[in-house]
N, CA, C and O atoms as CSV, one atom per row, in Angstrom:
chain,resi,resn,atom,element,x,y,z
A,1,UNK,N,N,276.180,27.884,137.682
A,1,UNK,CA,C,275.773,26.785,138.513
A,1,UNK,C,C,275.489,25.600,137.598
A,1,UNK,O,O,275.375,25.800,136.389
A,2,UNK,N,N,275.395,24.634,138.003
A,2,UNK,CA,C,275.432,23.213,137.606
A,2,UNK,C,C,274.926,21.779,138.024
A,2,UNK,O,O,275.283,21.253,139.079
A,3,UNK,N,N,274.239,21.303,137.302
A,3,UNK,CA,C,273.343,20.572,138.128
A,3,UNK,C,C,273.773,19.407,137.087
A,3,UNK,O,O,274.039,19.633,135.906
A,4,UNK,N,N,273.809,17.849,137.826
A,4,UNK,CA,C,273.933,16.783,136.810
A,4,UNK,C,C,272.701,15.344,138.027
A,4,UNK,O,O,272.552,14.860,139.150
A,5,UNK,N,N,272.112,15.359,136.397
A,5,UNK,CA,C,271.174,14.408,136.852
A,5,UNK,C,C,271.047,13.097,135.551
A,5,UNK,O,O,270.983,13.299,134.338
A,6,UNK,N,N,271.038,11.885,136.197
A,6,UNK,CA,C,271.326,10.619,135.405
A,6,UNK,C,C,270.263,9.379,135.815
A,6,UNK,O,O,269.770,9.395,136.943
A,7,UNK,N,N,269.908,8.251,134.821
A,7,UNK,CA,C,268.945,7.193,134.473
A,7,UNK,C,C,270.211,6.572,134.115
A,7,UNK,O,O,271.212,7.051,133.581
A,8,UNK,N,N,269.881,5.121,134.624
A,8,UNK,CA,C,270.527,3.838,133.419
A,8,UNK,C,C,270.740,4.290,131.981
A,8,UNK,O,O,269.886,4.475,131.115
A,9,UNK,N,N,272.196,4.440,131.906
A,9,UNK,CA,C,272.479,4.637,130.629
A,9,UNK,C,C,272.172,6.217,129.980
A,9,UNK,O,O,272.356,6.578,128.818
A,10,UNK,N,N,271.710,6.920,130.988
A,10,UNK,CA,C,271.570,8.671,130.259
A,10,UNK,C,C,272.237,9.379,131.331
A,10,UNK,O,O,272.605,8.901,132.404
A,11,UNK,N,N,272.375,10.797,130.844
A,11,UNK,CA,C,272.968,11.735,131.769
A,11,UNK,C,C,272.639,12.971,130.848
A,11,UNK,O,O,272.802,13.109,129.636
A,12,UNK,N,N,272.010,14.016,132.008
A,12,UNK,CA,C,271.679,15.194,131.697
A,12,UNK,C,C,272.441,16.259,132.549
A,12,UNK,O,O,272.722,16.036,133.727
A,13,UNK,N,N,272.762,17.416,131.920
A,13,UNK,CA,C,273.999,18.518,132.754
A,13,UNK,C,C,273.201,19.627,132.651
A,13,UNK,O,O,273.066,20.092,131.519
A,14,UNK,N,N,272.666,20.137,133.522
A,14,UNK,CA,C,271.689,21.886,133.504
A,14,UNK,C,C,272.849,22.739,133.821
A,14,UNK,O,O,273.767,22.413,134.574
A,15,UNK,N,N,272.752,23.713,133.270
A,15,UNK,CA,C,273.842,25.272,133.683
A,15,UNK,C,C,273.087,25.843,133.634
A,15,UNK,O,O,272.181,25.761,132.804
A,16,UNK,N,N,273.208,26.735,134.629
A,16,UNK,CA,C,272.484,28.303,134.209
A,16,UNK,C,C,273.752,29.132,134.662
A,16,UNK,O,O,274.488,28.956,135.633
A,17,UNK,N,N,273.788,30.163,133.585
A,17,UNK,CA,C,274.751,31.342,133.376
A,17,UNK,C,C,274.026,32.686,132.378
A,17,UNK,O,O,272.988,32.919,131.760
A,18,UNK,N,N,275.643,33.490,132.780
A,18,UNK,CA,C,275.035,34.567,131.826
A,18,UNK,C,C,275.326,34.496,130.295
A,18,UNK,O,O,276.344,34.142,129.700
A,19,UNK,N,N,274.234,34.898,129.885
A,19,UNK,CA,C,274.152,34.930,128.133
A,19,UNK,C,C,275.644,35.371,127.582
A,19,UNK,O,O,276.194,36.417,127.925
A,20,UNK,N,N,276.144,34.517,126.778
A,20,UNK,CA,C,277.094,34.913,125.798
A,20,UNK,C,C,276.900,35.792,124.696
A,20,UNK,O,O,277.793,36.396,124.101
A,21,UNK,N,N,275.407,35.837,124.406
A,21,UNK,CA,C,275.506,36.623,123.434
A,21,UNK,C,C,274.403,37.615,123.520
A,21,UNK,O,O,274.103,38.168,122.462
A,22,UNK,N,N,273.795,37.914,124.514
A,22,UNK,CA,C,273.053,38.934,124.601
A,22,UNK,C,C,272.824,39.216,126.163
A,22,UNK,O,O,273.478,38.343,126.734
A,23,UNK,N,N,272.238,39.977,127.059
A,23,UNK,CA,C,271.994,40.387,128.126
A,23,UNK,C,C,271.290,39.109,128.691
A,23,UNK,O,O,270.666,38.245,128.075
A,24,UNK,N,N,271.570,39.227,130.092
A,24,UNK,CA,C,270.580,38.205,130.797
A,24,UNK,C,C,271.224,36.781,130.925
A,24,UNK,O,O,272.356,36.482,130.542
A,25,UNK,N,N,270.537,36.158,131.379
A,25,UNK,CA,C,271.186,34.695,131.793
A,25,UNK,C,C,270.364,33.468,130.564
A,25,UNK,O,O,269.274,33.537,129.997
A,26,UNK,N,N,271.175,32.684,130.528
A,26,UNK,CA,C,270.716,31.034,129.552
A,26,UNK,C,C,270.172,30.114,131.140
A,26,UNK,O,O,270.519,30.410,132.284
A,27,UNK,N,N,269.369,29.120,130.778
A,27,UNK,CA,C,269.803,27.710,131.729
A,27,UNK,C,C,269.588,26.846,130.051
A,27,UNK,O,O,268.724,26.939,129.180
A,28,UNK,N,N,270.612,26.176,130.163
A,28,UNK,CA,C,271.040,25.376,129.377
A,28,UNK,C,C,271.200,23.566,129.805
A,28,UNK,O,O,271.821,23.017,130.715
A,29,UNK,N,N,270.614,23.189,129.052
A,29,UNK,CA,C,270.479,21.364,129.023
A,29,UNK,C,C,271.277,20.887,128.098
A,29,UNK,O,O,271.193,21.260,126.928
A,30,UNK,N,N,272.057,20.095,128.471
A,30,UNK,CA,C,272.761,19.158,127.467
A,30,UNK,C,C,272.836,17.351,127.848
A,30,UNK,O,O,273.404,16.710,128.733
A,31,UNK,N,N,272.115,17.044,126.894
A,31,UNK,CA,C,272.411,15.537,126.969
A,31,UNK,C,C,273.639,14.598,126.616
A,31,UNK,O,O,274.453,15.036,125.803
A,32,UNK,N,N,273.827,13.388,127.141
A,32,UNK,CA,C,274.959,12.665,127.302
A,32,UNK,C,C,275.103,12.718,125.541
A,32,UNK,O,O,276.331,12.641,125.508
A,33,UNK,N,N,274.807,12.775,124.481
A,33,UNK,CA,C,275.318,12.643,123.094
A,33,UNK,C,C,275.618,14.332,122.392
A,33,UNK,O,O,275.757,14.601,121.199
A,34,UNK,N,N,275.663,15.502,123.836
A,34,UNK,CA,C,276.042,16.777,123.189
A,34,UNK,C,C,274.600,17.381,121.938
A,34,UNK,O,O,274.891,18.044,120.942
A,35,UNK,N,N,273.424,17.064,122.204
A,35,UNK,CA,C,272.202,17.881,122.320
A,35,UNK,C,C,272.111,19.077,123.155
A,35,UNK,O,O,272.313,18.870,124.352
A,36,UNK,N,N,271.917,19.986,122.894
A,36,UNK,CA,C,271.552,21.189,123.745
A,36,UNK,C,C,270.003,21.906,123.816
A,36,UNK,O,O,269.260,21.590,122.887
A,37,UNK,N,N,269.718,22.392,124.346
A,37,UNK,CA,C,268.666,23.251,124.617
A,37,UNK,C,C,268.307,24.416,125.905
A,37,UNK,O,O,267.992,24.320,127.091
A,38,UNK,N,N,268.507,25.353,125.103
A,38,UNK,CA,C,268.830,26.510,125.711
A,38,UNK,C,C,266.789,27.462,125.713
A,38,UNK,O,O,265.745,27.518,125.064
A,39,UNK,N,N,267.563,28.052,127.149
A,39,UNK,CA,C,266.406,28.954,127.681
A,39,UNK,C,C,266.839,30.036,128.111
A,39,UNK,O,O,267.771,29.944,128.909
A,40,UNK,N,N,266.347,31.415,127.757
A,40,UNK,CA,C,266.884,32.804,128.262
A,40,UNK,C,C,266.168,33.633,128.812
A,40,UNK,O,O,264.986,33.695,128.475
A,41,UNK,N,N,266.732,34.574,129.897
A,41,UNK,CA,C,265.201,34.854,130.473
A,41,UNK,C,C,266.608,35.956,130.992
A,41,UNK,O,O,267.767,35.563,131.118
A,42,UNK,N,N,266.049,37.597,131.270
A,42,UNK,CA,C,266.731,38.678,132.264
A,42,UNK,C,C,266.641,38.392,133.397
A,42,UNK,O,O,267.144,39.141,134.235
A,43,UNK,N,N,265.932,37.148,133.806
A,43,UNK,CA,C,265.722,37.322,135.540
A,43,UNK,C,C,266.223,36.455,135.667
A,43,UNK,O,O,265.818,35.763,134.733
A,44,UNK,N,N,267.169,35.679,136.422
A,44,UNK,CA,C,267.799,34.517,137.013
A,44,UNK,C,C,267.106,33.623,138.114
A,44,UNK,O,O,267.447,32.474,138.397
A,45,UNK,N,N,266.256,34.216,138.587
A,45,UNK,CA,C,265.716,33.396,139.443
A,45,UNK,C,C,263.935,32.951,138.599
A,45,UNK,O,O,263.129,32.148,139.068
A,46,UNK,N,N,263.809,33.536,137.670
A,46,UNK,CA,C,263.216,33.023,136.662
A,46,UNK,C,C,263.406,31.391,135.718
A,46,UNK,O,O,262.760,30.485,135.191
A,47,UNK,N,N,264.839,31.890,136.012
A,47,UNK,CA,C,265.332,30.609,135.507
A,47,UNK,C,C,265.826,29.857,135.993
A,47,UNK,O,O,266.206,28.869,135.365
A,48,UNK,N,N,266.102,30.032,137.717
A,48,UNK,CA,C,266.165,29.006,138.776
A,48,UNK,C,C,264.548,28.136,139.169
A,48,UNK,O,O,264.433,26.943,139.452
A,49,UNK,N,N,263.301,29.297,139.058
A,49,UNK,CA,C,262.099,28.205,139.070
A,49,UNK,C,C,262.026,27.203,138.264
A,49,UNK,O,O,261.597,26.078,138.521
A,50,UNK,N,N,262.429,27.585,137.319
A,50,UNK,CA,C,262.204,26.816,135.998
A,50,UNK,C,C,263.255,25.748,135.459
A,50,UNK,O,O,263.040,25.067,134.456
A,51,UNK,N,N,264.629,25.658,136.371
A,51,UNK,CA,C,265.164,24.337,136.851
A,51,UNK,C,C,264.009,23.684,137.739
A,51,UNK,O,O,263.174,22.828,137.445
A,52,UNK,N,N,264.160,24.131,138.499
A,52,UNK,CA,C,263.501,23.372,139.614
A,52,UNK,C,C,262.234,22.596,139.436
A,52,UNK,O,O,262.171,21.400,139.722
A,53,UNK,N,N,261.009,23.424,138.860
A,53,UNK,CA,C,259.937,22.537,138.136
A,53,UNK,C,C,260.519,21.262,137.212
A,53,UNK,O,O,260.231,20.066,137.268
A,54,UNK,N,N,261.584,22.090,136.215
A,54,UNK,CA,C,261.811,20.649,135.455
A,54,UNK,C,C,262.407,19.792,136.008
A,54,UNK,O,O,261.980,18.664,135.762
A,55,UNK,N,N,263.743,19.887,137.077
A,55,UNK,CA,C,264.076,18.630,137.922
A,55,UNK,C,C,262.546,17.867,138.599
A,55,UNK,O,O,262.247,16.692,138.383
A,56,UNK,N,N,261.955,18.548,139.194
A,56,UNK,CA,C,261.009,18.002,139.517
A,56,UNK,C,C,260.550,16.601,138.972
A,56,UNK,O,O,260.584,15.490,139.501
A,57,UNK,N,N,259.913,17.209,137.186
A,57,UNK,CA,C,259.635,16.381,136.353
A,57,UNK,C,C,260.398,15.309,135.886
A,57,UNK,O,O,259.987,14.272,135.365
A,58,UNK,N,N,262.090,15.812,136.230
A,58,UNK,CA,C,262.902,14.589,135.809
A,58,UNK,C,C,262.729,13.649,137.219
A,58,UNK,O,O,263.008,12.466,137.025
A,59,UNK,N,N,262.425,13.896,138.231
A,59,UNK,CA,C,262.538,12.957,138.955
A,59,UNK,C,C,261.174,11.908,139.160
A,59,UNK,O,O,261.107,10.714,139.454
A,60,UNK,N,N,260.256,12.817,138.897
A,60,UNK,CA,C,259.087,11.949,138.731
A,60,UNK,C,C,259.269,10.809,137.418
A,60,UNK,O,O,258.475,9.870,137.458
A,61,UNK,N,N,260.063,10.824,136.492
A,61,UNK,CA,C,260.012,10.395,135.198
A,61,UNK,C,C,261.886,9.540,135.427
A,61,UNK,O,O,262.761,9.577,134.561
A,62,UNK,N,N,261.998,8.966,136.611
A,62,UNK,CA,C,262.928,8.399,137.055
A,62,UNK,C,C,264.648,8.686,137.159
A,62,UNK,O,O,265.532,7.908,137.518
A,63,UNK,N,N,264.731,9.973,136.744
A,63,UNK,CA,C,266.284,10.710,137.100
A,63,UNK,C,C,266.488,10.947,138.621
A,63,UNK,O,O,265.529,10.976,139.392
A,64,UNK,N,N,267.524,11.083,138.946
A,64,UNK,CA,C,268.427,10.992,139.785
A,64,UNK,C,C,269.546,12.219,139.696
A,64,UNK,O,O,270.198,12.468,138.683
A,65,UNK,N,N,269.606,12.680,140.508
A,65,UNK,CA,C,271.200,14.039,141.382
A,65,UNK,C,C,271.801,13.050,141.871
A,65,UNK,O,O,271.446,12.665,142.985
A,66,UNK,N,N,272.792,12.420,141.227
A,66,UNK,CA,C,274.138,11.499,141.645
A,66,UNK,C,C,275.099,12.560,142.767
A,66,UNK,O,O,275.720,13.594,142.523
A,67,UNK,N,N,274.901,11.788,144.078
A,67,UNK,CA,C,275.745,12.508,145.030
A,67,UNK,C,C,274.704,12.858,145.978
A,67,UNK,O,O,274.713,12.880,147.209
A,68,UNK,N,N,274.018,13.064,145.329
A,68,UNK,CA,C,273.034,13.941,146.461
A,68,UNK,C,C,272.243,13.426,147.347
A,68,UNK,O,O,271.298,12.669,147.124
A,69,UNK,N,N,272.787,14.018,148.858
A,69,UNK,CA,C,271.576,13.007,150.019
A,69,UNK,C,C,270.540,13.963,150.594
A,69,UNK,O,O,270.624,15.186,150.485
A,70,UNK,N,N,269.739,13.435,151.100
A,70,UNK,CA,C,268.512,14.281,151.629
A,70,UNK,C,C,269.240,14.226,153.004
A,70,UNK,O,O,269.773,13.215,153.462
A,71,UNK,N,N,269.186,15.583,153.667
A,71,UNK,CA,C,269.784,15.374,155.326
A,71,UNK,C,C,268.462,14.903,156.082
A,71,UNK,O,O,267.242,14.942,155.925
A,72,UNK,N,N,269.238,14.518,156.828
A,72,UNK,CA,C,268.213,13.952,157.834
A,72,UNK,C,C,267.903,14.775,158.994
A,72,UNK,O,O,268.749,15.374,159.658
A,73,UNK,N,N,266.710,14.773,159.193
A,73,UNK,CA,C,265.722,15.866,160.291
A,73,UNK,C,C,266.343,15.605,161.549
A,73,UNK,O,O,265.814,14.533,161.844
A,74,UNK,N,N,267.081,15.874,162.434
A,74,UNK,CA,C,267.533,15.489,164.101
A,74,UNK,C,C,266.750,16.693,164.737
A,74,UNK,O,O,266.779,17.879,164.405
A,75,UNK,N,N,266.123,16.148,165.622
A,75,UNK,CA,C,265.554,17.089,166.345
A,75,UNK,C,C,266.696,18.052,167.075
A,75,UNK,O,O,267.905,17.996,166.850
A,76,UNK,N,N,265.993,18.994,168.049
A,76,UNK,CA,C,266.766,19.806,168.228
A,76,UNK,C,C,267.258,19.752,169.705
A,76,UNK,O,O,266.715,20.801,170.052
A,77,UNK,N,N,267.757,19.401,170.611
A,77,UNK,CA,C,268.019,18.791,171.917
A,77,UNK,C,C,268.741,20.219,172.550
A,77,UNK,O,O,269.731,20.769,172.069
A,78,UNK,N,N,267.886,20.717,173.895
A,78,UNK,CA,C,268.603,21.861,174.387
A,78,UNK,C,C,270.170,21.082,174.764
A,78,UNK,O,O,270.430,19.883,174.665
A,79,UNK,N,N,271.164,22.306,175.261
A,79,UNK,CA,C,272.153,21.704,175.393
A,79,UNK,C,C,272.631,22.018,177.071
A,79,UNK,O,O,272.419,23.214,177.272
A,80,UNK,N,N,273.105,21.463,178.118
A,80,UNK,CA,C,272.844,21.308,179.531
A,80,UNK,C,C,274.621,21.838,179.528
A,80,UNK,O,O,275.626,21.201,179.214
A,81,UNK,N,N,274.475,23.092,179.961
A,81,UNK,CA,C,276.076,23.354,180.208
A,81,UNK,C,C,276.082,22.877,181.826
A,81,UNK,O,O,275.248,22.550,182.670
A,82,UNK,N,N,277.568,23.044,181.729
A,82,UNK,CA,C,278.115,22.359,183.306
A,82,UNK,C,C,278.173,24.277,184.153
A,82,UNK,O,O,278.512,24.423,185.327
């Protein structure tokens, strides 16, 4: 999976996959100049919280999910058959 989140002039790419070189899954960060920083954990959804807190933090700290819309709430209207 793959997540890309961007600021004026930066861009950050999250993956999370399975380890290349040992058991278990990476989530992996790479910045727009090919910096990395890697995190490994056996549990995957260990390392889906732990996207998620840090998007969090990137968004408080002004990043952006290019593409991404919030849906909008429509209520729910019974439907009147004929």
């Amino acid at each position: 999976m793959i997540w890309f989140f961007e600021r004026p002039g930066e861009r950050l790419q999250c993956e999370i996959r399975q380890s290349g070189e040992s058991e278990g899954f990476e989530l992996v960060w790479t910045t727009n100049d090919g910096r990395t920083l890697t995190e490994r954990s056996l549990d995957p959804e260990e390392l889906m919280s732990r996207r998620r807190f840090l998007e969090e933090r990137l968004r408080l700290d002004g990043w952006v999910r290019p593409g991404r819309t919030t849906p909008l709430l429509i209520p729910l209207v019974p439907r009147i058959l004929d």
